[in-house]
C-alpha positions in Angstrom: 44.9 52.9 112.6 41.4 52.4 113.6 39.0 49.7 113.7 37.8 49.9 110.4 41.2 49.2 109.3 41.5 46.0 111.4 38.2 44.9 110.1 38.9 45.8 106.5 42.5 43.8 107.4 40.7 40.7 108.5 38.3 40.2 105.5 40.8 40.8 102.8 43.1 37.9 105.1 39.4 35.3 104.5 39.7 35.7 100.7 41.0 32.7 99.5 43.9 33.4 97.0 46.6 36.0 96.8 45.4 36.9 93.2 41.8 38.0 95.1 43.9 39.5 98.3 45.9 41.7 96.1 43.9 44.8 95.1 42.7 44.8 98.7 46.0 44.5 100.1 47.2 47.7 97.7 44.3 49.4 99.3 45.2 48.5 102.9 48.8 49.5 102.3 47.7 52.9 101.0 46.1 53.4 103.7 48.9 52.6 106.4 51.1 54.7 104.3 48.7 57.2 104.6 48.7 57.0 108.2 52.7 56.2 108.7 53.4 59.3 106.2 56.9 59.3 108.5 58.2 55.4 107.0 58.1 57.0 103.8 62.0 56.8 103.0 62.7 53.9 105.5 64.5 51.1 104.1 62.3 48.9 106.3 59.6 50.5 105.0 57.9 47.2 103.4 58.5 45.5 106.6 57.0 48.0 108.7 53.9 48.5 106.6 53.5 44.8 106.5 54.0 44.1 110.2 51.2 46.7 111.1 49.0 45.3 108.6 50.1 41.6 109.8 48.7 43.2 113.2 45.8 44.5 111.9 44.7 41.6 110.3 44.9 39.7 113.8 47.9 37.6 112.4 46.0 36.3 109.6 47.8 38.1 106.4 50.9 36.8 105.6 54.1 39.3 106.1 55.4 38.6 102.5 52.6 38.5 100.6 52.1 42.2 102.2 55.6 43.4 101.4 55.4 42.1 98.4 52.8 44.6 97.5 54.6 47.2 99.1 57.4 46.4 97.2 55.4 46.2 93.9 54.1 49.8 94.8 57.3 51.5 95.0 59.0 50.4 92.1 55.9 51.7 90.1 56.2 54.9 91.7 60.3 54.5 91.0 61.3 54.1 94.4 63.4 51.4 93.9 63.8 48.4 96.1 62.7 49.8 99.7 64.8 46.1 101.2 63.1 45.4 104.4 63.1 41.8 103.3 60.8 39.5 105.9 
C-alpha cells in the first residue's frame, strides 16, 4: 500500500463520527482487499485488513470500527462471518 493510501487512511481517521468514517472506511477496505487479494478466505481476514489499515492510518482508526466494516462487507457479499474478532 502506498502513500496515498496512508494519507487517504489518516483523513477518513480526522472525521469526527463513525456514521461520516463509514463510506470512507468501505473504500479503504476495498482497496486493501484489492491489494491483499491473498486474505481473501482467511478467517482473520477482518483482522488483518483492519490492522493494515490501523497502520496506515498512523494508529489513528480504530481496529473495530474497521473490522466491523469488513465484517459488514462480507456478509453482503454472503461470505458469512470471516471471525477475526479484535
Amino acid at each position: 500500500m502506498g502513500r496515498n493510501a496512508q494519507l487517504f487512511a489518516v483523513a477518513i481517521a480526522e472525521l469526527d463520527s463513525p456514521e461520516r468514517r463509514y463510506a470512507y472506511l468501505r473504500i479503504l477496505v476495498h482497496l486493501v482487499e484489492t491489494a491483499h487479494a491473498e486474505w481473501g478466505q482467511s478467517p482473520q481476514r477482518d483482522t488483518q485488513i483492519s490492522e493494515l489499515a490501523v497502520q496506515l492510518s498512523g494508529g489513528r482508526l480504530e481496529l473495530e470500527e474497521v473490522a466491523a466494516v469488513v465484517r459488514v462487507r462480507d456478509e453482503e457479499r454472503g461470505m458469512g462471518s470471516t471471525g477475526g474478532g479484535g
